[in-house]
Backbone and ligand atoms as CSV (ligand in chain L), in Angstrom:
chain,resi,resn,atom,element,x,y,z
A,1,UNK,N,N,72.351,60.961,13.718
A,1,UNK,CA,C,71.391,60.076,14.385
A,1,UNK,C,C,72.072,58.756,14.801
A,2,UNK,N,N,71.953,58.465,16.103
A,2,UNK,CA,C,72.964,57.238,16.680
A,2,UNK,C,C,71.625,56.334,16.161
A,3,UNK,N,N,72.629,54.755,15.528
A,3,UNK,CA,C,71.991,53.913,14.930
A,3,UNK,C,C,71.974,52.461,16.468
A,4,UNK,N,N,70.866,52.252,17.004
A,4,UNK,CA,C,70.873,51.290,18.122
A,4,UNK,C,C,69.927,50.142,17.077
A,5,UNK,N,N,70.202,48.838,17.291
A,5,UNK,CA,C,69.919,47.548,16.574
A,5,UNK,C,C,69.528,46.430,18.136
A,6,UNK,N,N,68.263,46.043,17.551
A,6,UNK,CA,C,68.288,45.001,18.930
A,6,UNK,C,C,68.749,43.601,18.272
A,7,UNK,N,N,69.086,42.342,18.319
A,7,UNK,CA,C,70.074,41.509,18.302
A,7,UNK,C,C,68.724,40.708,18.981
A,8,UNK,N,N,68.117,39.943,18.905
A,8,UNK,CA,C,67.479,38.855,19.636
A,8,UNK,C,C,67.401,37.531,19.479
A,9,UNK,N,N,67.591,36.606,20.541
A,9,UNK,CA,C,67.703,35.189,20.390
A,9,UNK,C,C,67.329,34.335,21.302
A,10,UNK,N,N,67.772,33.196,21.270
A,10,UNK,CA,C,67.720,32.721,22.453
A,10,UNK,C,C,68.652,32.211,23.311
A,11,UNK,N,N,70.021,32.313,22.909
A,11,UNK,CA,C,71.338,32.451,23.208
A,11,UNK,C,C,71.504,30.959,24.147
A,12,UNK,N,N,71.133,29.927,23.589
A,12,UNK,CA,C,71.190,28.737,24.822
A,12,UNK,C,C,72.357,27.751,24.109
A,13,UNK,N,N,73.572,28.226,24.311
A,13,UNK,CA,C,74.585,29.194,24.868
A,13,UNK,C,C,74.631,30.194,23.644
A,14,UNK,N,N,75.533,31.553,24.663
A,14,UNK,CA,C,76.044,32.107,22.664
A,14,UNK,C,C,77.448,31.555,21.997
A,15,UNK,N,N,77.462,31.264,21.238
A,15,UNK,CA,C,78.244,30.658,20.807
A,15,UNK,C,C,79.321,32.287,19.554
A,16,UNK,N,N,80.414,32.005,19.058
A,16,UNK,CA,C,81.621,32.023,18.310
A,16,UNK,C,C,80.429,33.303,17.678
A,17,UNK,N,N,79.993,31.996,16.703
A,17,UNK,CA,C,79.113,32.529,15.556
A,17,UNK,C,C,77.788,33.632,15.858
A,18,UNK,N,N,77.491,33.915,17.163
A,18,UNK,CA,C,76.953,35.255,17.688
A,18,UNK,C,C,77.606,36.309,17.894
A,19,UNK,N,N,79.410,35.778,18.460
A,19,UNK,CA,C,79.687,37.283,18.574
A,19,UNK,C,C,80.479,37.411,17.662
A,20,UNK,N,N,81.005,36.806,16.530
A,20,UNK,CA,C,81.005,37.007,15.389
A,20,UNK,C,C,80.056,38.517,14.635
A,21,UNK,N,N,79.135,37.925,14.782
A,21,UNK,CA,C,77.655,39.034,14.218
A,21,UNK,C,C,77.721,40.033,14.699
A,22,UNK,N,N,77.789,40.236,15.939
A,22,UNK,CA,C,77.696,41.290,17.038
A,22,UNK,C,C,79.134,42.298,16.606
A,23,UNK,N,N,80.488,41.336,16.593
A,23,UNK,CA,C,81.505,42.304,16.239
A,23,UNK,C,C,81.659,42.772,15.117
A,24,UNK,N,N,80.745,42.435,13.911
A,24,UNK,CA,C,80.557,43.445,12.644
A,24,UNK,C,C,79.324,43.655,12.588
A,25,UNK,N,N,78.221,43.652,13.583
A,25,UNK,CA,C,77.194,44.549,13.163
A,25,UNK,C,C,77.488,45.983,13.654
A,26,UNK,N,N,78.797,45.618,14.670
A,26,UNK,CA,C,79.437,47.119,15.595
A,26,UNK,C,C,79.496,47.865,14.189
A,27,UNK,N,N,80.195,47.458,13.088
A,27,UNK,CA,C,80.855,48.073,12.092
A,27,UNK,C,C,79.874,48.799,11.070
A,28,UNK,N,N,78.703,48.939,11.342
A,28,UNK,CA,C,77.610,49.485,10.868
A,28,UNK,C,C,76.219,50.463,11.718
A,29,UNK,N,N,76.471,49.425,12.806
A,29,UNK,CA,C,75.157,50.175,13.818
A,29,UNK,C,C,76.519,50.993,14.831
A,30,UNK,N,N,75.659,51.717,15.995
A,30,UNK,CA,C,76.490,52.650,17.139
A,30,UNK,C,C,76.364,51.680,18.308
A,31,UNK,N,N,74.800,51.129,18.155
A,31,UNK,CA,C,75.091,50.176,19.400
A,31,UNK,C,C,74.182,48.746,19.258
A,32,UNK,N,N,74.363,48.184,19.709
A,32,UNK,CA,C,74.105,46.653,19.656
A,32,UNK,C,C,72.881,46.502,21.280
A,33,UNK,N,N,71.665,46.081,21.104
A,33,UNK,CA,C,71.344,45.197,22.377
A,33,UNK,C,C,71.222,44.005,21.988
A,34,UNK,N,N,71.731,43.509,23.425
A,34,UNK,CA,C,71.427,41.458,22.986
A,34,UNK,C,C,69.954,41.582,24.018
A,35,UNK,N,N,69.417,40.990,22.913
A,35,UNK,CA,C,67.919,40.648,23.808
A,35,UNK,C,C,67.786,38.838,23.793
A,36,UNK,N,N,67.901,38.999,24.972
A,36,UNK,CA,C,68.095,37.139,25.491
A,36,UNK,C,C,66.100,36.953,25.505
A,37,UNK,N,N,65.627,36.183,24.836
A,37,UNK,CA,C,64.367,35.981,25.007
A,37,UNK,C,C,63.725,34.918,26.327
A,38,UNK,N,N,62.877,35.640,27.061
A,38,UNK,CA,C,62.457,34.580,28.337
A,38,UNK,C,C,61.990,33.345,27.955
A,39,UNK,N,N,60.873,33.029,27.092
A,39,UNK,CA,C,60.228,32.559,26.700
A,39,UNK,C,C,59.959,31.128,27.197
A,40,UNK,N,N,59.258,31.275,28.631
A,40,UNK,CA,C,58.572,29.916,29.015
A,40,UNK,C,C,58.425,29.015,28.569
A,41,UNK,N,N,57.484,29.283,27.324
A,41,UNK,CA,C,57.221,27.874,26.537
A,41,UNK,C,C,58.146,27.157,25.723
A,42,UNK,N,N,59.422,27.785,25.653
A,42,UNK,CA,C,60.544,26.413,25.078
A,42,UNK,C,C,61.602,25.752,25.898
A,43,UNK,N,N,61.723,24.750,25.796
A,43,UNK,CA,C,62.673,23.989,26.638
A,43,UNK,C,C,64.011,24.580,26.283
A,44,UNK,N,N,64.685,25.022,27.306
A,44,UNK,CA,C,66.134,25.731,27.482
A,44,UNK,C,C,67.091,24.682,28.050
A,45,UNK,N,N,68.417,24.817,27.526
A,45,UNK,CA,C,69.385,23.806,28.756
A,45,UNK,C,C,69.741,25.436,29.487
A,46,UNK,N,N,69.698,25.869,29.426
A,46,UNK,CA,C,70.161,27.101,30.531
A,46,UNK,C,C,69.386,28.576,30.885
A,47,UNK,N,N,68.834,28.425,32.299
A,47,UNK,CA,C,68.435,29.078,32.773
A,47,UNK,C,C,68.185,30.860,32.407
A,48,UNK,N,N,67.581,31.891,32.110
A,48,UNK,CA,C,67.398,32.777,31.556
A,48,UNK,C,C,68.454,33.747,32.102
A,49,UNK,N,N,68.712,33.639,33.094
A,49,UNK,CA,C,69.807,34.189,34.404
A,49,UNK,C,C,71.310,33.945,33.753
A,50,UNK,N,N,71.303,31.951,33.280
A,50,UNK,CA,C,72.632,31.763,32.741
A,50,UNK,C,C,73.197,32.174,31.581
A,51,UNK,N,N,71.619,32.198,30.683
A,51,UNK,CA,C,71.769,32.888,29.497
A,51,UNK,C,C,72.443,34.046,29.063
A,52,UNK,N,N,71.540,34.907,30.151
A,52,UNK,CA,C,72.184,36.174,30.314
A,52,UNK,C,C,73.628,36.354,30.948
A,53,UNK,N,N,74.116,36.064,31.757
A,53,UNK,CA,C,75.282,36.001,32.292
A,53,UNK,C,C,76.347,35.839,31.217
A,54,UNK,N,N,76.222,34.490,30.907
A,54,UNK,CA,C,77.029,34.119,29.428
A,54,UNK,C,C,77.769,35.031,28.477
A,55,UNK,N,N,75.996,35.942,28.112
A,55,UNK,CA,C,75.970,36.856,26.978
A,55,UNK,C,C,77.094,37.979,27.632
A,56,UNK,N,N,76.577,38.473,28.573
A,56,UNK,CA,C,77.313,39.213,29.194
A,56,UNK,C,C,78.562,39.157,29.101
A,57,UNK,N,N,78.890,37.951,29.498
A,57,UNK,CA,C,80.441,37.612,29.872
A,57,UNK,C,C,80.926,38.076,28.473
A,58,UNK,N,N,80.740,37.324,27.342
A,58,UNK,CA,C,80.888,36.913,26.277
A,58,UNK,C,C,81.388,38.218,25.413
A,59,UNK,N,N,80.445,39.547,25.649
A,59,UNK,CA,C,80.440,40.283,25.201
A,59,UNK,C,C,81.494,40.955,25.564
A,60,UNK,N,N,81.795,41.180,27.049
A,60,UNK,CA,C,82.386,41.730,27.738
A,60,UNK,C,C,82.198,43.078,27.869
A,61,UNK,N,N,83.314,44.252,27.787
A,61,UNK,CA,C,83.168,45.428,28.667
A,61,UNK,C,C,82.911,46.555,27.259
A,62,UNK,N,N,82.295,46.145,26.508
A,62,UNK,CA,C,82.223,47.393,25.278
A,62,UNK,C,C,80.676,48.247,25.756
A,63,UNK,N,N,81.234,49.403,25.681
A,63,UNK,CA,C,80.177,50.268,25.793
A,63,UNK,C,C,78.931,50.406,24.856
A,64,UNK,N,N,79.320,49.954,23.828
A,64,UNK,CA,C,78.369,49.860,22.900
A,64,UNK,C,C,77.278,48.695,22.618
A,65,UNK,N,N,78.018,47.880,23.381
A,65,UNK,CA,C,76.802,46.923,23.462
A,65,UNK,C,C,76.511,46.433,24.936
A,66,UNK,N,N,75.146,46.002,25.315
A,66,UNK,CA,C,74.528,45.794,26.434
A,66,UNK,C,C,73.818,44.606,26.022
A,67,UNK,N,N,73.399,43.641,27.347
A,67,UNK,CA,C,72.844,42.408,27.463
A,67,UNK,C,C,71.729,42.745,27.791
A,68,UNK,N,N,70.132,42.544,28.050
A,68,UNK,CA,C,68.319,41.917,28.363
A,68,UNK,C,C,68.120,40.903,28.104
A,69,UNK,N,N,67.510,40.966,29.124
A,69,UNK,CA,C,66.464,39.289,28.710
A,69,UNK,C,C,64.885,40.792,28.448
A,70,UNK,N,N,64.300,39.991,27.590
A,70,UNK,CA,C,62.560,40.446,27.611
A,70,UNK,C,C,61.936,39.323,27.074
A,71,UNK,N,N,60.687,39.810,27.669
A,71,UNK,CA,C,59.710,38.576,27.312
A,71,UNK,C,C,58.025,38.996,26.517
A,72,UNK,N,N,57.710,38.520,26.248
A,72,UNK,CA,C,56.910,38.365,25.241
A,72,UNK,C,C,57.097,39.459,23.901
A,73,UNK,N,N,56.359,40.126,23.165
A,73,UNK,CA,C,56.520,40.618,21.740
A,73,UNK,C,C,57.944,41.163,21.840
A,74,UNK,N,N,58.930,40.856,20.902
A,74,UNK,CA,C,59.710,41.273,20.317
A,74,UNK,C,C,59.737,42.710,19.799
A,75,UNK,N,N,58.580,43.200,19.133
A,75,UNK,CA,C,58.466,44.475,18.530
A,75,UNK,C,C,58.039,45.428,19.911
A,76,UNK,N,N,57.722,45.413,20.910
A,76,UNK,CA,C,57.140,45.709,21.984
A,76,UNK,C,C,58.244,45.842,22.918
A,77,UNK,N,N,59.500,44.869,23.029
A,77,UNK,CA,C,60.937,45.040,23.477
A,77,UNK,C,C,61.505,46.418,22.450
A,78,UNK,N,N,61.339,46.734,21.134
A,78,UNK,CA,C,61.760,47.629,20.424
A,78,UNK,C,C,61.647,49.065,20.687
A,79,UNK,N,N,60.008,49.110,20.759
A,79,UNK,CA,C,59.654,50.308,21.406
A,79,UNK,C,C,60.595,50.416,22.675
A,80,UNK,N,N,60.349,49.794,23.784
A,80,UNK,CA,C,61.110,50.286,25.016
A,80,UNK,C,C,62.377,50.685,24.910
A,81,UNK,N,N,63.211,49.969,23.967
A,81,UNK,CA,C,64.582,50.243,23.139
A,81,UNK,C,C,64.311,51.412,22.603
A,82,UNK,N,N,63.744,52.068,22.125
A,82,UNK,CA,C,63.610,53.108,21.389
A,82,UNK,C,C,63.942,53.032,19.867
A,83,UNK,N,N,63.745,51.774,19.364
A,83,UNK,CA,C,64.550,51.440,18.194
A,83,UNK,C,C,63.520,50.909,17.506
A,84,UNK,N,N,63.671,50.830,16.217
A,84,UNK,CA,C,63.138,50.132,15.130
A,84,UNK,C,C,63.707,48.991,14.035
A,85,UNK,N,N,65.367,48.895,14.484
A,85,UNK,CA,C,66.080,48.542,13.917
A,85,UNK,C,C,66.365,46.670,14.694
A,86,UNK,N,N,66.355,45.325,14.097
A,86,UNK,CA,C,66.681,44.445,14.325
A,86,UNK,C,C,67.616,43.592,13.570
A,87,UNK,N,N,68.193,43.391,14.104
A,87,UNK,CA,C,69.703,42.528,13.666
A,87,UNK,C,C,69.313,41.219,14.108
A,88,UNK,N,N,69.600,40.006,12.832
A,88,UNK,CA,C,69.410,38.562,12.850
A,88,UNK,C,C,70.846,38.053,11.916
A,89,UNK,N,N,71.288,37.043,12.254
A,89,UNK,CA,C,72.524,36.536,11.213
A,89,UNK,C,C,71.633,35.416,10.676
A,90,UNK,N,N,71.908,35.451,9.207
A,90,UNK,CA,C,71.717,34.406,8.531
A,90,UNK,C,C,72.630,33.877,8.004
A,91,UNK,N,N,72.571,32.330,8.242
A,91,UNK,CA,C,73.405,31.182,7.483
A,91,UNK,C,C,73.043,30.580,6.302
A,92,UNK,N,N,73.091,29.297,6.365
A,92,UNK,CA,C,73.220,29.088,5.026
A,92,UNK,C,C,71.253,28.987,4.454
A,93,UNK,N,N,70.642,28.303,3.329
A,93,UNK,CA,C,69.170,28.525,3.149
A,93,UNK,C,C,68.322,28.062,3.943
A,94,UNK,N,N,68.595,27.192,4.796
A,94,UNK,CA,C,68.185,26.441,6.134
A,94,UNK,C,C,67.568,27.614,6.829
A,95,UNK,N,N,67.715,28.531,6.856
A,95,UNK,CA,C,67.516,29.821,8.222
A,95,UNK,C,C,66.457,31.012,7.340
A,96,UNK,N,N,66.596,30.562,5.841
A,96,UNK,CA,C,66.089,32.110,5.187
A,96,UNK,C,C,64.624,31.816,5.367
A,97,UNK,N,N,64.187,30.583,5.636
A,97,UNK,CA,C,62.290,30.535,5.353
A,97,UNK,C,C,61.665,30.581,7.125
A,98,UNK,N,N,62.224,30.816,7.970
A,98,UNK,CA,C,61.916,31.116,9.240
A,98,UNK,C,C,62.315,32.228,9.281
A,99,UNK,N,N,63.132,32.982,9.543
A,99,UNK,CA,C,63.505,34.329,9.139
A,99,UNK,C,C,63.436,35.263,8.557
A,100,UNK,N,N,62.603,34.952,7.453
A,100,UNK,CA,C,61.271,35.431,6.573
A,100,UNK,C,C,60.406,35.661,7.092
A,101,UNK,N,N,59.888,34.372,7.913
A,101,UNK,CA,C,58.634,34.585,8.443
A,101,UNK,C,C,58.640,35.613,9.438
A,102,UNK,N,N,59.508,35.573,10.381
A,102,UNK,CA,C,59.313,36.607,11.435
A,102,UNK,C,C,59.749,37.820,11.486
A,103,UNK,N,N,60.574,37.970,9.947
A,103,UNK,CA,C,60.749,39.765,9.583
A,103,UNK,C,C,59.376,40.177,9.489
A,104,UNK,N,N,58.654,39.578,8.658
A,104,UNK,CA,C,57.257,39.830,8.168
A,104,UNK,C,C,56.023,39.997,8.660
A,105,UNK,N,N,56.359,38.624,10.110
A,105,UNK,CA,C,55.344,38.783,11.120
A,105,UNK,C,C,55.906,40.323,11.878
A,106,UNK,N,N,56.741,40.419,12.224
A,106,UNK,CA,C,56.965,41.797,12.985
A,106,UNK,C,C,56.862,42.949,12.350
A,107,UNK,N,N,57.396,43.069,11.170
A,107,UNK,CA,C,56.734,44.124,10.328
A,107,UNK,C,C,55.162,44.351,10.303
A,108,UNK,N,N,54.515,43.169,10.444
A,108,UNK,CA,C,52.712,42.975,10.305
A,108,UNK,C,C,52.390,43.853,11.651
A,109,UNK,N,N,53.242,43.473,12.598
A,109,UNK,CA,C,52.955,43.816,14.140
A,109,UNK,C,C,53.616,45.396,14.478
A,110,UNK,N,N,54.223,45.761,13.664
A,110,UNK,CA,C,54.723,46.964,13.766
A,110,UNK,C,C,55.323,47.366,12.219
A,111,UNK,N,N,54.572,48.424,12.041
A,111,UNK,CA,C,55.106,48.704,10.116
A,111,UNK,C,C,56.523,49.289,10.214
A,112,UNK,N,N,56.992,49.841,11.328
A,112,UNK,CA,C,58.044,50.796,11.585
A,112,UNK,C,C,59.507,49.783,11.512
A,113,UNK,N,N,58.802,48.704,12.107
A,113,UNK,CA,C,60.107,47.569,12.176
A,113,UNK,C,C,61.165,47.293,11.232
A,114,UNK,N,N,62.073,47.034,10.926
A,114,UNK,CA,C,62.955,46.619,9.656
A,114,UNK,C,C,64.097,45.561,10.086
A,115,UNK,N,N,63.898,44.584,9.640
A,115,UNK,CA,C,65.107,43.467,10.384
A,115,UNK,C,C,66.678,43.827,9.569
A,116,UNK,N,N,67.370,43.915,9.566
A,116,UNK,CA,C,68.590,43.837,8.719
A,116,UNK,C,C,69.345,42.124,9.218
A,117,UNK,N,N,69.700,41.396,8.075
A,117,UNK,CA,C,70.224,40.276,7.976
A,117,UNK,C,C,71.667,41.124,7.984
A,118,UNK,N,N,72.368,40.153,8.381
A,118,UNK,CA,C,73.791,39.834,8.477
A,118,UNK,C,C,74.339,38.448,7.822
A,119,UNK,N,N,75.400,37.733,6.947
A,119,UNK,CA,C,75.692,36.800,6.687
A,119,UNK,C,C,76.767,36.251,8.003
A,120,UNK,N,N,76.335,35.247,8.469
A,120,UNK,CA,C,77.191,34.577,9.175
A,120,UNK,C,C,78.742,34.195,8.797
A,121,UNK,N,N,79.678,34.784,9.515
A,121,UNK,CA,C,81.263,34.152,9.115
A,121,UNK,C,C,81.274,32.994,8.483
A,122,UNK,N,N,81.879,32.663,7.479
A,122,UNK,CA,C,82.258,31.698,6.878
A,122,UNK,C,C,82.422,30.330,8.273
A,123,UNK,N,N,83.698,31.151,8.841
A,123,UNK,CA,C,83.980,29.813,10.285
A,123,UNK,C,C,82.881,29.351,11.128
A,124,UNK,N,N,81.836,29.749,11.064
A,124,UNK,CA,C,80.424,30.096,12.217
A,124,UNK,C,C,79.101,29.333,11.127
A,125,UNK,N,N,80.079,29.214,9.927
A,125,UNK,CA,C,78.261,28.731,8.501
A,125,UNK,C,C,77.329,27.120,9.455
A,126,UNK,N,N,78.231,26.644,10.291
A,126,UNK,CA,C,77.984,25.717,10.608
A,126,UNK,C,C,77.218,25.474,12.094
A,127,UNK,N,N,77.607,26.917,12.841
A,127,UNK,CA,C,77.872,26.559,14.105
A,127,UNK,C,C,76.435,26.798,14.782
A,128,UNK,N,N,75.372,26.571,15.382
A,128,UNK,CA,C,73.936,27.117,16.014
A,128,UNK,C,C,74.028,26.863,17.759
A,129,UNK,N,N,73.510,27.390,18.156
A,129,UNK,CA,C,73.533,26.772,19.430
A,129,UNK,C,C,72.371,25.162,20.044
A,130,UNK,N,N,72.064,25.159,19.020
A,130,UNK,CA,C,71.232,23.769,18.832
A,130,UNK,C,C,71.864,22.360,18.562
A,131,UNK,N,N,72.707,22.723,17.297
A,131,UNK,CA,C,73.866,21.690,17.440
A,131,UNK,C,C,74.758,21.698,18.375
A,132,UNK,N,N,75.412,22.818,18.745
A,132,UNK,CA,C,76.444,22.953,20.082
A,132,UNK,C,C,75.710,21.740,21.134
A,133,UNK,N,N,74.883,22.088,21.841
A,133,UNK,CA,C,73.849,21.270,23.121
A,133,UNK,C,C,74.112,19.980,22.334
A,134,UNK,N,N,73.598,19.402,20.859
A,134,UNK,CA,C,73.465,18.696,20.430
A,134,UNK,C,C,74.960,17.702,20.989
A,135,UNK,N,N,75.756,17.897,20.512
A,135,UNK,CA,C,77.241,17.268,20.430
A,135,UNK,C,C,77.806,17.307,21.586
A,136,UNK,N,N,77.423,18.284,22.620
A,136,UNK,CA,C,77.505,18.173,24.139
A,136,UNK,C,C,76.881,17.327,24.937
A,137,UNK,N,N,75.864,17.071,24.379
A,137,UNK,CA,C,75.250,16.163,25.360
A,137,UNK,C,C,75.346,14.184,25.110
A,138,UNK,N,N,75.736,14.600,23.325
A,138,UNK,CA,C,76.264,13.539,22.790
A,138,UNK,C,C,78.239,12.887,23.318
A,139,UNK,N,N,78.901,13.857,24.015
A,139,UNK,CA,C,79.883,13.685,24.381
A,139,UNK,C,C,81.145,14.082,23.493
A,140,UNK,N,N,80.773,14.882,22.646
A,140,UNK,CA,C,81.065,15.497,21.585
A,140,UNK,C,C,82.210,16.996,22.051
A,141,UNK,N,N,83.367,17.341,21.550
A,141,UNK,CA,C,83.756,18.619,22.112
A,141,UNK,C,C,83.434,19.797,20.920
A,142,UNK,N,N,83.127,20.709,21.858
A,142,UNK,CA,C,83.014,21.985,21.096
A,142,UNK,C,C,83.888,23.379,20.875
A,143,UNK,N,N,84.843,22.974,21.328
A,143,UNK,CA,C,86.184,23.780,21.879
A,143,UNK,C,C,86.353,24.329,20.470
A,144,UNK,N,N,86.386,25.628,21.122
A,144,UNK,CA,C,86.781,26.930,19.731
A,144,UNK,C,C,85.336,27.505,19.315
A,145,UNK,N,N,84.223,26.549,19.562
A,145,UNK,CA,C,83.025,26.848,18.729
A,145,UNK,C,C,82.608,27.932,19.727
A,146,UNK,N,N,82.310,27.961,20.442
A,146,UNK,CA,C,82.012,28.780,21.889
A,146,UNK,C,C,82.909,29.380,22.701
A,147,UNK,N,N,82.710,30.542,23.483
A,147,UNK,CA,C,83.747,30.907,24.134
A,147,UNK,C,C,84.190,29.641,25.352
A,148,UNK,N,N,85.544,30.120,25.787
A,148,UNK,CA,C,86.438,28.784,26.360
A,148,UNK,C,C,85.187,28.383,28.552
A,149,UNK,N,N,84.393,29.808,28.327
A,149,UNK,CA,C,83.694,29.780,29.579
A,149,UNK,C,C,82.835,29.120,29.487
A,150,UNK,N,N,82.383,29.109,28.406
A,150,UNK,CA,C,80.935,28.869,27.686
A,150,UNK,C,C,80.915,27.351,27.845
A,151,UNK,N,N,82.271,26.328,27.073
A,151,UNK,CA,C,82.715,25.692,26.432
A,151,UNK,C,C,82.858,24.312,28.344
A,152,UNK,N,N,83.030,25.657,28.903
A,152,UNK,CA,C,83.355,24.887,30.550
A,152,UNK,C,C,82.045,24.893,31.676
A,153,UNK,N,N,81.344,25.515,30.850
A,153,UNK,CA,C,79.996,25.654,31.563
A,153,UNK,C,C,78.855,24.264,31.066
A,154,UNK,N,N,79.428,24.056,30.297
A,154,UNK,CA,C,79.003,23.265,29.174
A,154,UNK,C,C,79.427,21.541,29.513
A,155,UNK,N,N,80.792,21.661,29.876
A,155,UNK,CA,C,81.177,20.426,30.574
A,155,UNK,C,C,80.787,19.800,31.288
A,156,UNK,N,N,80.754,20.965,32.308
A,156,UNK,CA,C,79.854,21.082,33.976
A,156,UNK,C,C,78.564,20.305,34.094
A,157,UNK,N,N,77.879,20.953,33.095
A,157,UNK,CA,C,76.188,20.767,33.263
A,157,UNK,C,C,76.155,19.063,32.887
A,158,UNK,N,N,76.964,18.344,32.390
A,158,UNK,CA,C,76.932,16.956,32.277
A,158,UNK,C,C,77.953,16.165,32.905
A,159,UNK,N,N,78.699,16.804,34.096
A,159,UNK,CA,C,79.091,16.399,34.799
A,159,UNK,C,C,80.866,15.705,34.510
A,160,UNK,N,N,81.317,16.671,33.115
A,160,UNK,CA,C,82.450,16.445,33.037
A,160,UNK,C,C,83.712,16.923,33.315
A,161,UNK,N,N,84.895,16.860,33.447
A,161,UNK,CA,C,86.179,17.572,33.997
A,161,UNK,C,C,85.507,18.310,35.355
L,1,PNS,O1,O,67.553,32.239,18.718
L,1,PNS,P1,P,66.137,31.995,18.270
L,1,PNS,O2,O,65.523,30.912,19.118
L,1,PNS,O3,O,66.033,31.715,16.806
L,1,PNS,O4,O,65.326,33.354,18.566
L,1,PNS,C1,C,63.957,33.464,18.279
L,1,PNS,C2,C,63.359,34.758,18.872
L,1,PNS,C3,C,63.601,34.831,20.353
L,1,PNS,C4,C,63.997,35.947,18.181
L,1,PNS,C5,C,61.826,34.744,18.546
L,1,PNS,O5,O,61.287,33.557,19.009
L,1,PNS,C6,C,61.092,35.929,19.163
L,1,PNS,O6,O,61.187,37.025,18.667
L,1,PNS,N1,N,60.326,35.686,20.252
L,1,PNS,C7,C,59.568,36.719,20.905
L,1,PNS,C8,C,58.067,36.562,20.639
L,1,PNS,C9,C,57.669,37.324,19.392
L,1,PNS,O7,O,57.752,38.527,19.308
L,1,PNS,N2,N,57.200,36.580,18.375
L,1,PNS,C10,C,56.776,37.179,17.127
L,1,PNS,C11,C,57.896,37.262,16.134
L,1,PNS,S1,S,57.818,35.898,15.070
């Protein structure tokens, strides 16, 4: 039975510490989707289009994993996946009481669901894409934390190099 895992976020950018996750959840699941979430109602620095692109890039040419954006229920993106299986990285205890919540809410919303946690790389315990934006926009470099495209896309959008 091929094991497919959906991967969902909001990838604004993906950073180190995503494909980190992604290259050892390979080491357990057959295939990986990144599900880039649309989601209107939160303020993004990058476009759902750039998001995706990114991911894409980021990921590059492995057959085993593929990039989406979907929008609204998460468990409802699963079905169409044909999967039941969701992949989340957790860091340090900061992440376990939200991540709780929404194994649980999706399990509520679908009994079939099962999230599997991942521990985040040691090098990545730090890294979110919340702080990334954070220190970017502060004038801050992020070089190494993100891929080097990512890292230049990133420059761009505030008008540097
Ligand atoms: O990277 P993020 O922002 O922590 O990702 C959060 C995401 C996109 C996984 C979550 O907000 C989500 O699943 N949104 C889809 C709407 C949904 O299904 N909500 C119920 C689950 S709590």
């Amino acid at each position: 039975m091929e094991r497919t895992a959906v991967y969902p976020g909001s990838f604004d950018p993906i950073t180190n510490g995503h494909l980190d996750l992604i290259r050892r959840g390979l080491n357990v699941l057959d295939r990986i989707i990144v599900a880039v979430a649309i989601n209107p109602a939160k303020k993004h620095m990058f476009s759902i289009e750039e998001r995706v692109e990114m991911a894409k890039m980021a990921v590059g040419d492995n057959p085993r994993v593929t990039v989406e954006s979907f929008d609204g229920l998460l468990v409802d993106f699963l079905k169409k996946c044909n999967t039941h299986i969701l992949l989340r990285g957790l860091r340090a205890v900061l992440d376990f009481e939200y991540e709780f919540q929404m194994a649980l809410m999706n399990r509520r919303l679908d009994r079939k669901v099962e999230t599997i946690f991942m521990m985040t790389g040691y090098k990545w315990f730090y890294v979110s894409s919340r702080i990334i934006r954070d220190v970017v926009v502060a004038g801050g470099s992020v070089e190494g934390l993100v891929p080097d495209f990512v890292n230049k896309k990133l420059q761009e959008r505030f008008g540097r190099k």
